[in-house]
C-alpha positions as CSV (number, residue, x, y, z in Angstrom):
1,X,0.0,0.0,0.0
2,X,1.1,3.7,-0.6
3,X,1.1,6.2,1.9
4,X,-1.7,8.4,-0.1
5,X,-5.5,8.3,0.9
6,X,-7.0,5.4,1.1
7,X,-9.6,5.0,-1.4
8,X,-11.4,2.1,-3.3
9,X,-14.4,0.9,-4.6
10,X,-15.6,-2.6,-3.7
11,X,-18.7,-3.9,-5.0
12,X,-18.8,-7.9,-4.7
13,X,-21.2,-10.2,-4.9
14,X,-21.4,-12.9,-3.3
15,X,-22.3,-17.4,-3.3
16,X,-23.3,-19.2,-0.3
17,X,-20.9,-21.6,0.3
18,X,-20.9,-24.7,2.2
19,X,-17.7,-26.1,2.9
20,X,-16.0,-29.5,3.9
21,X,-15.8,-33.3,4.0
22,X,-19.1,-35.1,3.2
23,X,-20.7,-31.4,2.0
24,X,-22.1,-33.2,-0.8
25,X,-24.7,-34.7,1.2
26,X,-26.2,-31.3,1.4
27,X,-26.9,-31.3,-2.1
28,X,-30.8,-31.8,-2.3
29,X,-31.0,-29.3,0.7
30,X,-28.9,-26.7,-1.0
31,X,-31.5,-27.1,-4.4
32,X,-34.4,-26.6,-2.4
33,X,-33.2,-23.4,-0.5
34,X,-32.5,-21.5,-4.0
35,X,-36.6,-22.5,-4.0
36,X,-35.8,-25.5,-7.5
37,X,-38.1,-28.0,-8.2
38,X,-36.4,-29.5,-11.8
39,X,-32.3,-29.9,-11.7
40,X,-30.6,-30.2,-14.8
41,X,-26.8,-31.8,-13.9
42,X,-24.3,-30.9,-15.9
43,X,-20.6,-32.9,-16.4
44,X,-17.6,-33.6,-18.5
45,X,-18.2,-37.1,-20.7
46,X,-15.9,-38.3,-18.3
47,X,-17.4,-37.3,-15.1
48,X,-21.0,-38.5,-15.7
49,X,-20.7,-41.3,-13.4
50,X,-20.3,-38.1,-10.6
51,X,-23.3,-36.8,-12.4
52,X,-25.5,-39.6,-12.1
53,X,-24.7,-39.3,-8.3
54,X,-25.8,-36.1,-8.1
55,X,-29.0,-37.0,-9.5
56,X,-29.2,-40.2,-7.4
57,X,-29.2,-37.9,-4.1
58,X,-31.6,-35.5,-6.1
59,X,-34.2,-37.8,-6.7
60,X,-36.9,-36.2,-7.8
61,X,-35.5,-33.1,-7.4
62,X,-33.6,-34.2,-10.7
63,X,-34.9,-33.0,-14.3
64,X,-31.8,-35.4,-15.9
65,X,-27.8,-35.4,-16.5
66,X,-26.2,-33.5,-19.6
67,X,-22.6,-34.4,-19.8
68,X,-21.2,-32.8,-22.8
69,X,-19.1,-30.2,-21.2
70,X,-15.7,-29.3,-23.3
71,X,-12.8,-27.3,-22.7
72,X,-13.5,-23.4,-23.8
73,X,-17.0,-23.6,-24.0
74,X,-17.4,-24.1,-27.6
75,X,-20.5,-22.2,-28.7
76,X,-21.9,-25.1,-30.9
77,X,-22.2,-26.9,-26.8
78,X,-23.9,-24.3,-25.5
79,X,-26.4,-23.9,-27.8
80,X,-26.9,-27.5,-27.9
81,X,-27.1,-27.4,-23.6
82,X,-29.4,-24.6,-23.3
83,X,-31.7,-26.4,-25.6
84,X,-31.4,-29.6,-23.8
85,X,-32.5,-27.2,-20.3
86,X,-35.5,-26.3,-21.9
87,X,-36.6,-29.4,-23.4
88,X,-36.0,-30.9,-19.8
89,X,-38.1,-27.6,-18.6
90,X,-35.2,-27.2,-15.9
91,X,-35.7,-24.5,-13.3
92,X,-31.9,-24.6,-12.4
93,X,-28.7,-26.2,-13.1
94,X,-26.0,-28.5,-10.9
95,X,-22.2,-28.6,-12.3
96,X,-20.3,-30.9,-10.7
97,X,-16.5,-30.6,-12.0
98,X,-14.0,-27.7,-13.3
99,X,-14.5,-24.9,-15.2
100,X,-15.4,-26.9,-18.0
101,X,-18.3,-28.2,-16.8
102,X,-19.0,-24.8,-14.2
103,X,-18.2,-22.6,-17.4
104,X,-21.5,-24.4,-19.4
105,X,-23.8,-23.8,-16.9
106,X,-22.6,-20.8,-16.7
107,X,-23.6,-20.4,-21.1
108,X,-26.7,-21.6,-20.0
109,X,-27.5,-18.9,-17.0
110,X,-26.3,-16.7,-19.3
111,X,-29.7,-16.6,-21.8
112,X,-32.1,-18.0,-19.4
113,X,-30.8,-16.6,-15.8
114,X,-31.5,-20.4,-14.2
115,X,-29.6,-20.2,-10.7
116,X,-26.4,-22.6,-10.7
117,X,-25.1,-25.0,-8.0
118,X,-22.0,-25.4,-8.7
119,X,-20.1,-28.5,-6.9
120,X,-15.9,-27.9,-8.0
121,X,-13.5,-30.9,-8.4
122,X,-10.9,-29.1,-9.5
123,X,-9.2,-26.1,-8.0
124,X,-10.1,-23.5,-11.1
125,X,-12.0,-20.9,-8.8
126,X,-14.6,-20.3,-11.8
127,X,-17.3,-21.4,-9.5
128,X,-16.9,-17.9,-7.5
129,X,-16.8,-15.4,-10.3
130,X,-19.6,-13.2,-12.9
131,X,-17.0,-14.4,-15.6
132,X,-17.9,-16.5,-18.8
133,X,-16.1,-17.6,-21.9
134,X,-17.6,-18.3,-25.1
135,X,-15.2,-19.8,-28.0
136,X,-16.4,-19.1,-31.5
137,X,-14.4,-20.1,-34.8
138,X,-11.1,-20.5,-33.2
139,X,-11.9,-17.4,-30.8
140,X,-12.3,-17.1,-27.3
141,X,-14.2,-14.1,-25.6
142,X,-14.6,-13.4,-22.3
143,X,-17.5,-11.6,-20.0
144,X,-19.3,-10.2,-17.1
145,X,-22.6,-11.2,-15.7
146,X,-24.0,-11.3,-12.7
147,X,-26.7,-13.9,-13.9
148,X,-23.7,-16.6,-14.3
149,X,-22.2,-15.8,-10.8
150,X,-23.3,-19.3,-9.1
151,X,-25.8,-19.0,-6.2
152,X,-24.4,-22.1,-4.1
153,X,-20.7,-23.2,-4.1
154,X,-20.7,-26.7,-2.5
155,X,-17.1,-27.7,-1.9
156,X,-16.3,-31.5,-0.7
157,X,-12.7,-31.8,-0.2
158,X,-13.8,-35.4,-0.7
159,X,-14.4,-35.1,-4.4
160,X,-11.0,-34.0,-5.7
161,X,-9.1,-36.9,-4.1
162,X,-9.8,-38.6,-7.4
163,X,-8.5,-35.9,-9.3
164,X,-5.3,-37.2,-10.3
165,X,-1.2,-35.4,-9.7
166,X,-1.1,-33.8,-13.4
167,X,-4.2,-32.2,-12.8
168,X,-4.4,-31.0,-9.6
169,X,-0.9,-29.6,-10.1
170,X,-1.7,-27.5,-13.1
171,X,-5.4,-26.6,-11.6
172,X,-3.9,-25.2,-8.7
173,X,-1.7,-23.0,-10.6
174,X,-4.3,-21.3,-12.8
175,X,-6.0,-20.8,-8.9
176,X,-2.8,-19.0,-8.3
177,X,-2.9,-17.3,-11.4
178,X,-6.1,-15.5,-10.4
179,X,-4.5,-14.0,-7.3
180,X,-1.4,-13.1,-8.7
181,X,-3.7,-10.7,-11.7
182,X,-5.4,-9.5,-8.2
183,X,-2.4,-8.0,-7.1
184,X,-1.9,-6.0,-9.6
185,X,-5.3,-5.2,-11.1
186,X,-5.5,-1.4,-11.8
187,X,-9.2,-2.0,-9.8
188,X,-8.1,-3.8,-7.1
189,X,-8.6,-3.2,-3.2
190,X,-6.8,-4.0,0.1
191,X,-9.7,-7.0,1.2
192,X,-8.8,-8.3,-2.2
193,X,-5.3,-8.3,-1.5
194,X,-4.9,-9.7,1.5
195,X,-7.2,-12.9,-0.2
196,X,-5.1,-13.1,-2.9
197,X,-2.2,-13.6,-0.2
198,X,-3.4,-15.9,1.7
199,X,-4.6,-17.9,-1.9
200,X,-1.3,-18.3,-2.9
201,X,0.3,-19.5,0.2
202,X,-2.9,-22.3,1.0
203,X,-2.1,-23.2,-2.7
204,X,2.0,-23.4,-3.2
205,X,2.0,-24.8,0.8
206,X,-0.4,-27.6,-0.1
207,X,-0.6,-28.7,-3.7
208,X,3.0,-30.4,-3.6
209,X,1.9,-32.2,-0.9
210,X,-1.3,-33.3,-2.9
211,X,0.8,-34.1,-5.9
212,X,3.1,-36.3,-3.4
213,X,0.2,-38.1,-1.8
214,X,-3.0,-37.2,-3.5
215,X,-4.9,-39.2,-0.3
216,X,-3.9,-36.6,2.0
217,X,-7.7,-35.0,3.1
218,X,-6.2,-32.2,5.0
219,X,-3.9,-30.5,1.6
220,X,-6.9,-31.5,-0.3
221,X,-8.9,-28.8,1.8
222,X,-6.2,-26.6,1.6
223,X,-6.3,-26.7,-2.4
224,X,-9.9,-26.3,-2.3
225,X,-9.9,-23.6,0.4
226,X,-6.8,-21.6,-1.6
227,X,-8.9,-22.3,-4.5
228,X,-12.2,-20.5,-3.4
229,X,-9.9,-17.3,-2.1
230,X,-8.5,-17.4,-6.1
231,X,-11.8,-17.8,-7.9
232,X,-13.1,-14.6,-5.1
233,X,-10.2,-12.2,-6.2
234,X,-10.5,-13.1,-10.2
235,X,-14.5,-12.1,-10.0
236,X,-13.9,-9.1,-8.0
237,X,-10.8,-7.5,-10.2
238,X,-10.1,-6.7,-14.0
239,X,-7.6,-9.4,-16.0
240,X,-4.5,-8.0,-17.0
241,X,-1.5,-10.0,-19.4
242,X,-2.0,-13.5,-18.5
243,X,-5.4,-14.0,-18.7
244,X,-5.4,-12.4,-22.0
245,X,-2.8,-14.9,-23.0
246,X,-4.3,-17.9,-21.7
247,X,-7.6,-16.9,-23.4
248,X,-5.8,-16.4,-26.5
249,X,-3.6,-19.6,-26.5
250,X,-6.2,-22.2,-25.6
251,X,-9.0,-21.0,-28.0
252,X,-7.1,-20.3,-30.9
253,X,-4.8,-23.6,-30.6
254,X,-7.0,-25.3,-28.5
255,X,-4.7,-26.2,-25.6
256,X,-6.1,-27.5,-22.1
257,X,-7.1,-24.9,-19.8
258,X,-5.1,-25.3,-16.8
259,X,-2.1,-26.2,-18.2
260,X,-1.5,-22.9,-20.5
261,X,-2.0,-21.0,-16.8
262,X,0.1,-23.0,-15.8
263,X,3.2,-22.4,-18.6
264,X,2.5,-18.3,-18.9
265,X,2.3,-17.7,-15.1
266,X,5.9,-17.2,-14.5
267,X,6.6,-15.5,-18.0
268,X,3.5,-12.9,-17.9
269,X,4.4,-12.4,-14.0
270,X,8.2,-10.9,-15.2
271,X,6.9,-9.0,-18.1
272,X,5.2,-6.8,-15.3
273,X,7.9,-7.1,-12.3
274,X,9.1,-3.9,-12.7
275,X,5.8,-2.3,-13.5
276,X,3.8,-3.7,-10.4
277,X,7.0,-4.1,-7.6
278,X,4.9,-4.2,-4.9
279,X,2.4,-7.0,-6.3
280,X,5.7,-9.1,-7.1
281,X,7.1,-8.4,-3.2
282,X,3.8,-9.9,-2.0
283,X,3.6,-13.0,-4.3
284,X,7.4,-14.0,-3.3
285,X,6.2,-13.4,0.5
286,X,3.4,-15.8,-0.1
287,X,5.4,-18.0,-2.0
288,X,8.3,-17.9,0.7
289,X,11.3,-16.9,-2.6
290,X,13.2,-13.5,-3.4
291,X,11.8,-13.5,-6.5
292,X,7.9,-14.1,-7.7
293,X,8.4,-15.4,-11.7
294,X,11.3,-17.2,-10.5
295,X,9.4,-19.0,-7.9
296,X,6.5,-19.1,-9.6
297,X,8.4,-21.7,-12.3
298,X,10.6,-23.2,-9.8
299,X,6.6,-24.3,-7.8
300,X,5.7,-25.7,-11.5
301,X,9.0,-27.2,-12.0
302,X,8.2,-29.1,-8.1
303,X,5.2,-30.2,-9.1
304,X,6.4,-31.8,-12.0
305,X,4.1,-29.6,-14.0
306,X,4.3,-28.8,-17.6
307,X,6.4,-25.5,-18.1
308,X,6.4,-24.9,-21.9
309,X,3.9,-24.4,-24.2
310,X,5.9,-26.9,-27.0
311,X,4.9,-29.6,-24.7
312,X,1.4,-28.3,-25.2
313,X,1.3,-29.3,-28.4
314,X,1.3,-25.3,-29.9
315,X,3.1,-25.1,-33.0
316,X,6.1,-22.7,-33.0
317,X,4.5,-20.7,-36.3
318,X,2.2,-19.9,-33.7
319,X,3.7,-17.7,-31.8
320,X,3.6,-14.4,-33.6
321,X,-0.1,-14.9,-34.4
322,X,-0.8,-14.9,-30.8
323,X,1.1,-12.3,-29.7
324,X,-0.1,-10.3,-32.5
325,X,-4.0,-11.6,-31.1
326,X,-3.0,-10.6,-27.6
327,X,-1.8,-7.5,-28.7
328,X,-4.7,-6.4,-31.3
329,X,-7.4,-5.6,-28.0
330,X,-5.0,-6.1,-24.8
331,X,-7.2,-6.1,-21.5
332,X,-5.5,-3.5,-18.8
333,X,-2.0,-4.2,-17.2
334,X,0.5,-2.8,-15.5
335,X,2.9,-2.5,-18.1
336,X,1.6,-2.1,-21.7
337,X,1.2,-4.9,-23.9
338,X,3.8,-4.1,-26.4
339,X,4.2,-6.3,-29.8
340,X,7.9,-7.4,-28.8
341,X,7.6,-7.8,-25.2
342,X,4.7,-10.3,-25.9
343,X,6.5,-12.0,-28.5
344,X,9.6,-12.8,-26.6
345,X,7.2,-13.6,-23.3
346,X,5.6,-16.2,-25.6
347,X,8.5,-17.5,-27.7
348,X,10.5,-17.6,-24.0
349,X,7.3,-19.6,-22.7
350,X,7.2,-22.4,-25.7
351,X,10.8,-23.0,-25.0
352,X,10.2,-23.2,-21.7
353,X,12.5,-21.4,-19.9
354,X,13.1,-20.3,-16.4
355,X,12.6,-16.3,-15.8
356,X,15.8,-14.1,-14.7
């Protein structure tokens, strides 16, 4: 903080959330309090067998499972999900998994303002913010709506211990990603702050212990705890560098979500070290390093994470079409979004290598 007046704005709405082991149980309870009669439940292909449990413990709370959720939110499957909500005349929607699966019901709220439950298994923080991504022709674009902000956040430490070490890892790093944009934000506020802190050391003080022993309950709830702190500071602040990047880099070559977040972190975070000192002093205090990009990579690195985009499968001809994307409508940041400086932050983060 600076020594001027201290002035902000914060205007932050807010989910109920019911946290802890066996939370789940709660789920038909939680569906009648936002006053729902007809649940549609929404998953991942892969996760419809959590789905179906859902709508066991519904019962006839339960209008029926829809489990094509894809990465990026392609707008061919949410057309196709909102139709299937009104066929099934659903008065509100479930999503049980990560933003995938949270970011379609979120398409869906979006035309027909149908309350979400959302019930995380990954550590993406999507469930606690008014954001939305749509991905159109290759294009991903990104809003604000307080109709998408999910009314209920059910978090059951419980469901993530099947989430496996190469996806917890990266999850928990686009978490951190949130809070380390929060920091920095041009609208940000002390509250915000401080939960950004306090994200980021839940998150790089448990998730290597998760990756170690993905059994262990207690890191599990930290994840999930650091997680919810993440997703809060992301819905209350602007995007700056990274986000842009990650939006433009997995919709145009399609790469998976967390994993991108997880590669541009350490890159976008030295672009603006000398642009946003303070931020970077708090994100090495919470990450216990001298340097933030640094440590950032060298938590990736721990984790046994992926930490360049050429192992993402992104072609290297890509590069200067993204950074010319990023570039061509850049969201507010610290430092300005300059042609070169992007380039070399993307060409540095396909090669993979460690900030200095």
């Amino acid at each position: 903080m600076t020594n001027g007046p201290l002035e902000f704005v914060s205007d932050q709405p807010a989910s109920r959330v019911v946290f802890g082991q066996g939370s789940l149980n709660r789920v038909a309870e939680e569906v009648k309090r936002l006053g729902s009669t007809r649940a549609i439940v929404l998953s991942t292909p892969e996760q419809r067998a959590d789905a179906e449990d859902v709508a066991r413990r519904l019962g006839d709370l339960s209008a029926g499972v829809y489990d094509q959720a894809v990465m990026h939110v392609p707008i061919e499957t949410a057309r196709a999900a909102r139709e299937e909500a009104r066929r099934l005349n659903a008065d509100c929607c479930v999503a049980i998994g990560g933003g995938s699966t949270i970011g379609l019901g979120k398409a869906i709220a979006l035309e027909s303002s149908l309350p979400i439950l959302a019930i995380p298994t990954t550590y993406a923080g999507s469930e606690m913010t008014p954001i939305y991504g749509l991905t159109e022709a290759g294009i991903k674009k990104t809003g604000r709506d307080r109709r998408v902000l999910p009314k209920t956040v059910i978090y059951d430490p419980i469901l993530t211990l099947t989430l496996p070490p190469k996806i917890s890892g990266p999850s928990a790093m686009n978490a951190i990603a949130h809070c380390v944009e929060a920091l920095y934000a041009h609208d940000g506020n002390p509250i915000i702050s401080l939960m950004a802190a306090e994200g980021i050391r839940a998150l790089s003080r448990a998730i290597p212990s998760v990756v170690k022993d993905p059994g262990d309950l207690h890191s599990r709830a930290q994840a999930l705890y650091g997680a919810w702190l993440a997703g809060t500071t992301l819905g209350a602040t602007s995007m700056g560098i990274h986000h842009k990047l990650c939006h433009t880099l997995g919709g145009t070559f399609n790469l998976p979500h967390a994993e991108v977040h997880t590669v541009i972190l350490p890159h976008a975070t030295a672009y603006n070290r000398d642009a946003a000192a303070g931020a970077m002093r708090t994100i090495a205090n919470a990450l216990g390093v001298s340097d933030a990009a640094e440590g950032l990579y060298d938590l990736a690195v721990r984790i046994q994470a992926p930490v360049s985009l050429r192992e993402l499968g992104m072609p290297a001809d890509g590069i200067e079409r993204a950074a010319k994307l990023a570039t061509a409508s850049p969201y507010p940041n610290p430092r300005n979004l300059e042609y070169d400086g992007v380039f070399a932050l993307i060409e540095n983060a396909w090669h993979g290598r460690r900030p200095s």
